[in-house]
DRENRORO-663633 format. One record per residue (C-alpha): residue number from 1; residue in one letter; x, y, z. Coordinates in steps of 0.25 Angstrom, whole numbers, plus 2048, in hexadecimal, padded with zeros to 3 digits. Layout:
residues N
(NUM A (X Y Z))
...
end
This chain:
residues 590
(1 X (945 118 B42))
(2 X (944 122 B4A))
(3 X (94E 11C B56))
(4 X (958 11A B4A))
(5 X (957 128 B48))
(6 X (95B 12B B56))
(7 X (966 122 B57))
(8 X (96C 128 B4B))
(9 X (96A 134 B51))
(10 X (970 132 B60))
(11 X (97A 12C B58))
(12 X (980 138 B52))
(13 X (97E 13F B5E))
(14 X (986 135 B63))
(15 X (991 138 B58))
(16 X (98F 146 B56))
(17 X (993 147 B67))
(18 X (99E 13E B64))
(19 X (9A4 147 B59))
(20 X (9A1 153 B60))
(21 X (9AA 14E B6D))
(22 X (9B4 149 B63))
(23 X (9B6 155 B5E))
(24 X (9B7 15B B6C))
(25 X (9C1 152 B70))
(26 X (9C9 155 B62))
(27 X (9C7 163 B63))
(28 X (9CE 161 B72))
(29 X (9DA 158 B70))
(30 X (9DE 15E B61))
(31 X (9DE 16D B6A))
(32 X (9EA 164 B71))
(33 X (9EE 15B B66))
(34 X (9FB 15B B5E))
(35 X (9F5 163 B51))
(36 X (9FC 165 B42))
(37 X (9FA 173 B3D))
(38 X (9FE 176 B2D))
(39 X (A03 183 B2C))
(40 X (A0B 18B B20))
(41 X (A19 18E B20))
(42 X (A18 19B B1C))
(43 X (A14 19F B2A))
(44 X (A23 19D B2D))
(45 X (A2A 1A3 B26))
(46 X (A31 1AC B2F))
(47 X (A35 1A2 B3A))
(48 X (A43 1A1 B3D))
(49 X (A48 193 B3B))
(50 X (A52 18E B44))
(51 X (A5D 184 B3E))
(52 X (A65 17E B4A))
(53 X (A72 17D B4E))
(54 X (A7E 179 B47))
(55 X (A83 16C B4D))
(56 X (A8E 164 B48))
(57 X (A8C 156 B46))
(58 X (A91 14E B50))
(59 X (A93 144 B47))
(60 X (AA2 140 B41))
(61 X (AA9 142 B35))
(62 X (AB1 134 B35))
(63 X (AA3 12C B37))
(64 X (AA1 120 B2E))
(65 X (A93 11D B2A))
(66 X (A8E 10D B2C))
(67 X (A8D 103 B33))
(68 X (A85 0FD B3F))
(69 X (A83 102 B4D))
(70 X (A7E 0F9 B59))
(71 X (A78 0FD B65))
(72 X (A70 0F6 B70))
(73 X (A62 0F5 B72))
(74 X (A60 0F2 B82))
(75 X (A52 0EE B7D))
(76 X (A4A 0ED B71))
(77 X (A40 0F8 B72))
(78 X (A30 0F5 B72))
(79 X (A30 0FD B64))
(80 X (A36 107 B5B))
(81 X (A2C 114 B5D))
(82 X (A2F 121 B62))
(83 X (A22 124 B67))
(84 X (A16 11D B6D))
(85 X (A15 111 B78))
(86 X (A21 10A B7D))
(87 X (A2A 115 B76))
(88 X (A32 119 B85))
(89 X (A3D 111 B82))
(90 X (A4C 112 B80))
(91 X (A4D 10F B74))
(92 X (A43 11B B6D))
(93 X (A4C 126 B71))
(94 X (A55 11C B65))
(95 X (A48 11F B5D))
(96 X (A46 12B B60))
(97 X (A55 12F B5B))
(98 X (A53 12A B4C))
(99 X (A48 136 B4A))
(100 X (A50 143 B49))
(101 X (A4A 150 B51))
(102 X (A45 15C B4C))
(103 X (A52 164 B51))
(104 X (A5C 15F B5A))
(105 X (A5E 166 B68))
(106 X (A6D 165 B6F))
(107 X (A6B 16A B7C))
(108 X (A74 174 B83))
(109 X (A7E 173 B8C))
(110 X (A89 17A B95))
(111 X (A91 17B B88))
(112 X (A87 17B B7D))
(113 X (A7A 180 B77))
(114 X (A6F 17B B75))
(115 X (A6E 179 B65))
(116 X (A64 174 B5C))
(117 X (A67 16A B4E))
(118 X (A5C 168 B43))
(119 X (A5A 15B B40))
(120 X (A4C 157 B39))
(121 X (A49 165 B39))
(122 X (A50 170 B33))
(123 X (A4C 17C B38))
(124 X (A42 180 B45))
(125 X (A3E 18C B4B))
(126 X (A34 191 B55))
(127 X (A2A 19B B52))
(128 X (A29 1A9 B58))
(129 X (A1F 1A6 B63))
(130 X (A24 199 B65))
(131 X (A19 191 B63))
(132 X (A20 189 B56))
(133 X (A2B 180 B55))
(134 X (A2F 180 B46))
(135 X (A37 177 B40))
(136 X (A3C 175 B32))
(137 X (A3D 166 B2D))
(138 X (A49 162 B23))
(139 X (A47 161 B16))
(140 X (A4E 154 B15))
(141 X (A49 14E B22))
(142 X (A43 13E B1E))
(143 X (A3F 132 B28))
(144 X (A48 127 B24))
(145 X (A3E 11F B1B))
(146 X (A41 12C B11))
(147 X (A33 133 B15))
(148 X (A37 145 B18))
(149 X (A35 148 B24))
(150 X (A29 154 B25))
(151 X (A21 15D B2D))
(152 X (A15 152 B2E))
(153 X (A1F 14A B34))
(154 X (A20 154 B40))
(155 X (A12 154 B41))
(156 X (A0C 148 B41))
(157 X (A17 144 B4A))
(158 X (A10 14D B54))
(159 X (A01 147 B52))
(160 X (A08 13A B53))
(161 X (A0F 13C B60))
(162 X (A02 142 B65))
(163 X (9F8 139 B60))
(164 X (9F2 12F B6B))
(165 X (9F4 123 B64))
(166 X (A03 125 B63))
(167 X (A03 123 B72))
(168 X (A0F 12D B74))
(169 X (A09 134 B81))
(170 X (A17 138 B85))
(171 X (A1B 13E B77))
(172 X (A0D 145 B74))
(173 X (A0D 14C B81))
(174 X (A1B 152 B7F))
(175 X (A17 156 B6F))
(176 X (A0A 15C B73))
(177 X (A11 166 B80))
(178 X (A1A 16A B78))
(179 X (A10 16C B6A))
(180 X (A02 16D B65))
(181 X (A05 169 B57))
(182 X (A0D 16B B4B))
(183 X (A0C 175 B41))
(184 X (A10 172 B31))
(185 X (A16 17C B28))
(186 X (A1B 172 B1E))
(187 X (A21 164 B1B))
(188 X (A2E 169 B22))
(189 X (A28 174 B2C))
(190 X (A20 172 B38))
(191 X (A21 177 B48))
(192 X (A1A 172 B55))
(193 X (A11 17B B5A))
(194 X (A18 17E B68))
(195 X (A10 17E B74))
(196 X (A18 183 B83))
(197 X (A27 187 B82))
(198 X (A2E 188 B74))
(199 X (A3B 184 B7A))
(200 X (A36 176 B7F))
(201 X (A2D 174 B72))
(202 X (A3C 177 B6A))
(203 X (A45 16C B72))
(204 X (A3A 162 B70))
(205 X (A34 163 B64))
(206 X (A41 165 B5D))
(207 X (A43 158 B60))
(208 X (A36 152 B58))
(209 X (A39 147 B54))
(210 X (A2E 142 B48))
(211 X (A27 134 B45))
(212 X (A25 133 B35))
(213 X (A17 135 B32))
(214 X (A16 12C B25))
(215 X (A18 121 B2E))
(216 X (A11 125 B3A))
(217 X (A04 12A B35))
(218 X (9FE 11D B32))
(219 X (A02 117 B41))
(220 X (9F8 10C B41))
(221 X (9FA 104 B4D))
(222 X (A03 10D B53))
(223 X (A0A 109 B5C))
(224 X (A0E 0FB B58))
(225 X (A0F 0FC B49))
(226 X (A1B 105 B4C))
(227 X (A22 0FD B58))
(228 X (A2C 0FA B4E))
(229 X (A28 103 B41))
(230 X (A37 109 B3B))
(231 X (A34 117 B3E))
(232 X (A3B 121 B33))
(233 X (A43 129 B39))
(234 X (A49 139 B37))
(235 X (A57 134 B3B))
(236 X (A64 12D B35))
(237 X (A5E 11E B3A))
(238 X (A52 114 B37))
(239 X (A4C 109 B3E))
(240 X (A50 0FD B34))
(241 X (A50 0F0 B3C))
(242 X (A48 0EB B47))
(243 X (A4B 0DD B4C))
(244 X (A41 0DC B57))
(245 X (A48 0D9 B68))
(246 X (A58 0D9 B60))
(247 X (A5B 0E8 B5A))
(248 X (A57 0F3 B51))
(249 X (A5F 0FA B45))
(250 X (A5E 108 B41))
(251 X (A65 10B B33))
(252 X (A6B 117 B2F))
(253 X (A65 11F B22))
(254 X (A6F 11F B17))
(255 X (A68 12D B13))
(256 X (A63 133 B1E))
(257 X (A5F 142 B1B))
(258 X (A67 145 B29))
(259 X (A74 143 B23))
(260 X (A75 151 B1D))
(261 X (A72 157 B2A))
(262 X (A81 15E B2F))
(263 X (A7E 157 B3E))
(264 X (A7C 148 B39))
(265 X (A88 14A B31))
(266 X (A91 13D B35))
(267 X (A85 139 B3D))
(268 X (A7C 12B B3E))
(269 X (A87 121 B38))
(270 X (A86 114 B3B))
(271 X (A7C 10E B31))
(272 X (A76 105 B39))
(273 X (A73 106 B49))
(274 X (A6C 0FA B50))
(275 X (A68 0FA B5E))
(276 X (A69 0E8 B63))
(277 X (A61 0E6 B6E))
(278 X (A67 0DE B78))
(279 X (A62 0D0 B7B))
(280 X (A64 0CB B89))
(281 X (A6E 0C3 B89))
(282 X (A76 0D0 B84))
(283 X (A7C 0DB B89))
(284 X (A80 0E8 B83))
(285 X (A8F 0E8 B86))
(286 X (A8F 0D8 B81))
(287 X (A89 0DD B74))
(288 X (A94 0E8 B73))
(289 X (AA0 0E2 B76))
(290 X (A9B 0D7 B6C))
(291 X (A9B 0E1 B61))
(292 X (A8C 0E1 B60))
(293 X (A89 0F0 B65))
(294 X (A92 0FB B5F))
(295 X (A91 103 B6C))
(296 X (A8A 102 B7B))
(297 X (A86 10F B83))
(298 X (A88 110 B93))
(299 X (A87 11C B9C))
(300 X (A8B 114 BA7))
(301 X (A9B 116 BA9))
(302 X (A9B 10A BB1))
(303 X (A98 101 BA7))
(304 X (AA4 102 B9E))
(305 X (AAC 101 BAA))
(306 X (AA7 0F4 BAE))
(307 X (AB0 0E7 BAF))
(308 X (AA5 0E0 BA6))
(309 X (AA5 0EB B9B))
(310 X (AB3 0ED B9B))
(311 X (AB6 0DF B98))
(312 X (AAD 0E1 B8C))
(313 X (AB2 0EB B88))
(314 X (AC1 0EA B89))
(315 X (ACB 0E7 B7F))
(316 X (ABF 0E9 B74))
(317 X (ABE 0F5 B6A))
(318 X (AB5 0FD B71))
(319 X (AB4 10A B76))
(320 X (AAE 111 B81))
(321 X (AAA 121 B81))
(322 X (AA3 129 B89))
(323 X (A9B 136 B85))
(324 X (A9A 141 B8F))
(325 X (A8C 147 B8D))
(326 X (A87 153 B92))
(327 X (A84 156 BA0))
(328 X (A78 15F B9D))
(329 X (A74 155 B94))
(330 X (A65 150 B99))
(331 X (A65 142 B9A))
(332 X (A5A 138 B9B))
(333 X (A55 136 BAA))
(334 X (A59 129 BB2))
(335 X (A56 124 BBE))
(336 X (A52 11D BCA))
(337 X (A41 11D BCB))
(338 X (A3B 118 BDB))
(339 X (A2E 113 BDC))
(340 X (A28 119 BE9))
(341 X (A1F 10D BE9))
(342 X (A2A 105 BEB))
(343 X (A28 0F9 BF7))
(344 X (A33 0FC BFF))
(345 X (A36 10B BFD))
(346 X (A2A 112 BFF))
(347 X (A2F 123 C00))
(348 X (A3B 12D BFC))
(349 X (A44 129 C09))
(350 X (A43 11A C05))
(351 X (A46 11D BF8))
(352 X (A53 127 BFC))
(353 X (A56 11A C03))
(354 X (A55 111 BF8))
(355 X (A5C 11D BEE))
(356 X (A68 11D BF9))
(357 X (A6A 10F BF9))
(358 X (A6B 10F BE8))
(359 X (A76 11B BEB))
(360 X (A71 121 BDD))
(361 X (A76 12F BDE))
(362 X (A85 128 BE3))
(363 X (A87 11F BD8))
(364 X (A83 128 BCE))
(365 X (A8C 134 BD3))
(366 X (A98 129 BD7))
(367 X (A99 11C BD0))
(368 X (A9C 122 BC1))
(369 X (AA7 125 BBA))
(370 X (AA6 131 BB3))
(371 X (A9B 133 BBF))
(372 X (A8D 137 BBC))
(373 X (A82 140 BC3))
(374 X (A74 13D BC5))
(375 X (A69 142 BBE))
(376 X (A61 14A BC2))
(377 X (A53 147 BC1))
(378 X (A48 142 BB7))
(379 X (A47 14F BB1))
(380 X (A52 153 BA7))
(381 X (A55 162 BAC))
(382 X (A54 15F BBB))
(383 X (A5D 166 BC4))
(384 X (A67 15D BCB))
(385 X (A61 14F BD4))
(386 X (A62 151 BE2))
(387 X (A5F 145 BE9))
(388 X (A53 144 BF1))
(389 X (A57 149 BFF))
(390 X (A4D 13F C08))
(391 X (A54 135 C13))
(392 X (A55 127 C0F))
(393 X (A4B 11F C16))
(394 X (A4F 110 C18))
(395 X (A41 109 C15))
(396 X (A3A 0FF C1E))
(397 X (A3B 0F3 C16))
(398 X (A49 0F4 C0E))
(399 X (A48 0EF BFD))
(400 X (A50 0E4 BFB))
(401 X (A4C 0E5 BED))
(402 X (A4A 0EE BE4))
(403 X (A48 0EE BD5))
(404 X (A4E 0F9 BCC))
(405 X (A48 0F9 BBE))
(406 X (A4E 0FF BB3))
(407 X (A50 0FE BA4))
(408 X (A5D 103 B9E))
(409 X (A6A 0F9 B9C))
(410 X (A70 108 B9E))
(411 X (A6F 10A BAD))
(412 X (A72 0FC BB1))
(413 X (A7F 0FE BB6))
(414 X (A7A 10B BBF))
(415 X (A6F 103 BC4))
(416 X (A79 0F7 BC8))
(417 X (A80 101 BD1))
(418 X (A71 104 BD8))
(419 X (A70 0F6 BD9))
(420 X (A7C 0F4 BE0))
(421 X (A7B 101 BE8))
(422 X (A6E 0FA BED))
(423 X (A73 0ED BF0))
(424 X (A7F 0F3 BF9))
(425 X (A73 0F8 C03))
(426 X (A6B 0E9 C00))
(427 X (A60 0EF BF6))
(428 X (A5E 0E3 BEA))
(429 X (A5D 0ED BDD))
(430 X (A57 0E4 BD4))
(431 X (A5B 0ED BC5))
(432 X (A50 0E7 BBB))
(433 X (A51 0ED BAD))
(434 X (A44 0EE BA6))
(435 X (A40 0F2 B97))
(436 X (A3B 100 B97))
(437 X (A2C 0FC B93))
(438 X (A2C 0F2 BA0))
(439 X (A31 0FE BAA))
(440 X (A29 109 BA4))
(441 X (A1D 0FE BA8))
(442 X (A24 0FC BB6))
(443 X (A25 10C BB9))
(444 X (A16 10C BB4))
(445 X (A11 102 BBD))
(446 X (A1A 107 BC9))
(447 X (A1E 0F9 BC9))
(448 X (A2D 0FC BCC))
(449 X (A36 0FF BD8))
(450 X (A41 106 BD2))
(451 X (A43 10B BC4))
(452 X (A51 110 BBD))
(453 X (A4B 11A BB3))
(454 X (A53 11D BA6))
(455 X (A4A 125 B9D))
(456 X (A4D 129 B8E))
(457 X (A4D 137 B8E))
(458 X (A4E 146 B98))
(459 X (A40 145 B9F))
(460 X (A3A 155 B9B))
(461 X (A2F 159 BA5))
(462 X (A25 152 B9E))
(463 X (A2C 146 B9C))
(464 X (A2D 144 BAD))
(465 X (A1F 147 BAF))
(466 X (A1B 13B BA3))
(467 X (A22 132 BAD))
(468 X (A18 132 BB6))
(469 X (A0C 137 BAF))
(470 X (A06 127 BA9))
(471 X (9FE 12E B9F))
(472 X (A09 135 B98))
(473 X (A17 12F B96))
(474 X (A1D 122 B91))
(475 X (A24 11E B9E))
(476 X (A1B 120 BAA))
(477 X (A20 11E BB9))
(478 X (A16 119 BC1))
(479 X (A17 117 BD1))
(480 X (A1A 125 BD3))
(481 X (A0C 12E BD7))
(482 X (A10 13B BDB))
(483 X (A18 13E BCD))
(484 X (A0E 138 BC5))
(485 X (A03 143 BCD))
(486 X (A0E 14E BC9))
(487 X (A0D 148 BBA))
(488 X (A08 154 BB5))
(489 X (A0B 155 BA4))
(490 X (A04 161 BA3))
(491 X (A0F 168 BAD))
(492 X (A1B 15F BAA))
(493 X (A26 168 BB0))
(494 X (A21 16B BBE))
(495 X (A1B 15D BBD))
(496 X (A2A 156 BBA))
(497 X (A31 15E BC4))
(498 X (A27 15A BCE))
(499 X (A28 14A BCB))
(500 X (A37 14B BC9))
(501 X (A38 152 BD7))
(502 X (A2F 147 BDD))
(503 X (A36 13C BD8))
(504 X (A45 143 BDC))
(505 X (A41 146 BEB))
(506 X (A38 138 BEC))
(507 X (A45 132 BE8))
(508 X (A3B 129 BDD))
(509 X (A46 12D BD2))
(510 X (A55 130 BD4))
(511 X (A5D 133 BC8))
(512 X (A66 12B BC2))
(513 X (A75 130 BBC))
(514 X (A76 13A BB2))
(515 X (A81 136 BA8))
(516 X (A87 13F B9F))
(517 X (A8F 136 B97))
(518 X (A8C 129 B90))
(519 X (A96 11E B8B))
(520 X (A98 113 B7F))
(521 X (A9E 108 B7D))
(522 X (AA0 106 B6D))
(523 X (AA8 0FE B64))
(524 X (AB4 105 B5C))
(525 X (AAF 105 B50))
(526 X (AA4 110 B54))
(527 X (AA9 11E B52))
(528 X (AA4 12B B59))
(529 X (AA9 139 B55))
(530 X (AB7 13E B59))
(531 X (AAE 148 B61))
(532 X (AA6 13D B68))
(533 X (A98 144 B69))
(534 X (A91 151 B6B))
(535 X (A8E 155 B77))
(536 X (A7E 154 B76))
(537 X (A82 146 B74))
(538 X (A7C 13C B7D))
(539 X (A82 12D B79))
(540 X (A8F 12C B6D))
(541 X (A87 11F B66))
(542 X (A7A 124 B65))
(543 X (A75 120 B58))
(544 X (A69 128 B55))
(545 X (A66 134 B5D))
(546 X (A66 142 B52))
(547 X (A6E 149 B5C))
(548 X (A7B 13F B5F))
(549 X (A79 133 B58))
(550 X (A80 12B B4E))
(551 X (A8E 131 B50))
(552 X (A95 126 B51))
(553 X (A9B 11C B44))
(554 X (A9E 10E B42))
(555 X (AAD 10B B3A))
(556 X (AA7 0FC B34))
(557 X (AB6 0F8 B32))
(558 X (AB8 0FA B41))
(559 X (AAC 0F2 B44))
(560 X (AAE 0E5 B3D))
(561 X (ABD 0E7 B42))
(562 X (ABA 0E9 B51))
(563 X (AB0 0DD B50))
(564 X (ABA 0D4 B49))
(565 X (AC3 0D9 B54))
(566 X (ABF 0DF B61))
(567 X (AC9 0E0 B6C))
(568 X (AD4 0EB B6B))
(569 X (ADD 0E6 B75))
(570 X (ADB 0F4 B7D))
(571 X (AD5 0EF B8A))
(572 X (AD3 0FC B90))
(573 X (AC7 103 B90))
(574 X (AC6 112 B8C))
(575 X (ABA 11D B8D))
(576 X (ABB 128 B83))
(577 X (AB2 134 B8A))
(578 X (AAB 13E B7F))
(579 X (AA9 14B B84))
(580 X (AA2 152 B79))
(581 X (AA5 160 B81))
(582 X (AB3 15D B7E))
(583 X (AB2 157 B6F))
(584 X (AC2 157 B6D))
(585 X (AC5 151 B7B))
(586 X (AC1 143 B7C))
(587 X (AC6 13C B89))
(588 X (AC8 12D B8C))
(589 X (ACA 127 B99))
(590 X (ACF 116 B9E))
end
């Protein structure tokens, strides 16, 4: 009895040292933790709301609501979440467009202002010792399943994100630097407790974009029971189709509490849009001039000036259109990665060699018409590249082959020219595409000689250093040891600046071309707006983005007439060029 007794008893010591460390350990992380604080309204009533600017809608008058729009899919995506693994791909920026922001932020440029346009929210203000970002949700805000859109939204949005179990280290560690919580002052008023610069907190958090917390609270077996969930969404569009490897089909809300607002007047009109994924006996530009795709997207000008495109092409009722973009614009980095474990090229004056012999910086500033400039670095305010000054170094043993991976249909035809620039000095570049998932595991592994990087967005400081840091991002290059030592997350701006320099003067990374314009193909019975675009617009056939999407309208008369009859008999080919800085003047050239 007497032994039972002291089992018992070294048992709940046992317990009572397990509580007592739990709740050390809990005391700890919840000092760090996002929290949710309740607090009353009243305590604001002398804050000084701020209602934004007021933009016009680029949207147009003469649009026609109805009918379908198809774009292509390169590939069908490994799932439809926003967040959590295997969610680095292209095709969740597309996810992340069908969620509204808080508030909208055009930047400025030589010739306009920085504004800022509501959009879920109504009002926002920050507080007078700038430790609160307020924000005033709309009264008639609703996720499309019809359920309002609230203030608990907001915040368990950001216990989601910042959960373990959500594995979304990449997006926690950005919430929590630049907030400790939220606090509630009711269903429609909340603000992020700001911790460093009010400035930065306002550009990003503005842009918050929520999950719905009637669907995500009860998240057993997250992540898979939501590979393919229909996520209710803020915006004009929901996920209705799924047919799994073949395409995806978003469908337009027929009341949409978006509708009333002045800047989507004449907005989001096609009431279907479907992204086809093509099969791989397919090509996008087969599929276009087939009538299967309503529009394709290049920034390459050399591709619409190819003999094979402009057979296509020709004679059909098609137009082509460039958009000038802006040239302060920030655009998502590209460019040529180096392993300095390579076989053959073992230090920076073999790899100036190497760089020479793709001729990168030539055929970027001399083989395009309109001609481009190169970017200039990872980070997105960089001052100008300057290419490494170190003398080319022939190496011992000379690659005859070398092997360029690379993921995006997109930059085919500027790594075709490397290839041939390569092969006029007798260097084999072998270009293999690989689907995102399988290079990010490459560039882990190290296992790759030369990489063409496209990512999906402006790297910040802190999005260089997760590069490199294995622990902290979503894509993580390996093979590289000196920037993953100067990694550092808790100083990411001297730590990015340090990396970004390395790599430049290493020659491990050279940036690839800077284009400020994109252009389209499309079909005749798509319309754009006689003023073409705004100029904070980034592509005319976006279908989805709050900012610039959904200008364009489908004319279902011309459709089935243009199907039923094709060819124009007009077999020359002309480019209209919008220049959204000069809205009245709108150029074409042969």
């Amino acid at each position: 009895m007497a032994r039972g007794n002291r089992m018992i008893t070294i048992g709940w010591l046992r317990l009572l040292r397990a509580s007592v460390f739990f709740l050390c350990v809990l005391a700890v992380s919840s000092a760090q933790a996002f929290s949710v604080h309740y607090r009353d309204l009243s305590e604001l009533n002398k804050t000084e709301w701020q209602n934004g600017d007021a933009v016009p809608s680029p949207g147009s008058e003469q649009a026609l609501n109805g009918g379908r729009f198809i774009i292509a899919l390169p590939s069908f995506p490994d799932n439809l979440r926003r967040i959590g693994p295997q969610t680095s791909g292209r095709f969740t920026a597309t996810l992340h467009n069908l969620q509204l922001p808080l508030v909208a932020h055009i930047p400025a440029t030589h010739k306009h202002p920085t504004r800022w346009l509501p959009m879920l929210a109504s009002q926002w203000a920050l507080s007078t010792d700038k430790k609160l970002l307020l924000f005033r949700l709309r009264e008639d805000a609703a996720w499309s399943d019809g359920v309002a859109v609230d203030s608990e939204d907001f915040a368990f949005s950001g216990l989601f994100i910042t959960s373990d179990t959500t594995a979304a280290e990449w997006q926690k560690r950005q919430l929590e630097r630049l907030t400790d919580g939220i606090n509630i002052y009711s269903d429609k008023v909340f603000a992020f407790r700001i911790r460093g610069k009010a400035d930065e907190a306002l550009k990003v958090l503005s842009g918050f974009r929520p999950f719905a917390r009637h669907v995500y609270e009860n998240r057993r077996n997250w992540p898979e029971a939501f590979n393919w969930y229909p996520e209710p969404t803020t915006g004009p569009y929901y996920l209705a189709q799924v047919r799994a490897g073949e395409s995806l089909m978003f469908r337009r809300l027929s009341d949409w509490w978006g509708d009333q607002l002045p800047y989507f007047k004449h907005r989001f009109n096609a009431d279907q849009v479907v992204f086809r994924t093509m099969q791989i006996h397919e090509s996008e530009l087969q599929l276009f001039t087939l009538g299967e795709l309503s529009a394709i997207e290049y920034r390459d000008a050399d591709y619409w000036q190819s003999g094979v495109v402009r057979t296509a092409i020709s004679g059909k009722r098609i137009s082509l259109v460039r958009l000038l973009t802006s040239a302060s614009s920030q655009q998502p980095p590209s460019g040529l990665l180096i392993n300095p474990r390579m076989q053959t090229i073992n230090n920076s004056h073999e790899r100036a060699w190497l760089l020479n012999q793709l001729n990168i910086q030539y055929i970027i500033e001399n083989d395009y018409t309109p001609p481009l400039q190169q970017q200039s670095g990872l980070l997105a305010d960089h001052a100008a590249y300057a290419q490494a000054q170190q003398a080319p170094v022939t190496p011992k043993l000379t690659p005859a082959n070398i092997t360029l991976s690379y993921t995006d249909d997109r930059d085919r035809a500027f790594l075709d020219k490397l290839k041939q620039s390569a092969a006029d000095h007798h260097i084999n570049l072998q270009l293999k595409k690989l689907s995102p998932a399988a290079l990010s595991d490459k560039l882990a592994l190290a296992e790759y000689e030369l990489v063409w990087l496209r990512l999906n967005a402006p790297l910040s400081n802190e999005g260089l250093v997760s590069l490199f840091n294995k622990t902290r991002g979503q894509v993580f290059i390996g093979g590289i040891p000196k920037a993953g030592i100067e990694a550092d997350p808790d100083n990411p701006a001297d730590s990015a600046r340090r990396i970004e320099q390395y790599l430049l003067e290493e020659n491990l990374y050279t940036p690839g071309p800077a284009m400020h314009y994109t252009q389209a193909a499309y079909w005749q019975w798509l319309h754009l707006p006689a003023q073409g675009a705004p100029y904070y617009a980034e592509k005319l056939f976006d279908p989805f983005s709050p900012l610039y999407g959904g200008l364009f309208w489908i004319n279902k008369k011309q459709r089935a007439d243009i199907l039923a009859k094709p060819q124009n008999g007009h077999k020359k080919i002309r480019v209209e060029v919008i220049n959204p800085d000069q809205p009245h003047s709108q150029d074409s050239e042969q």
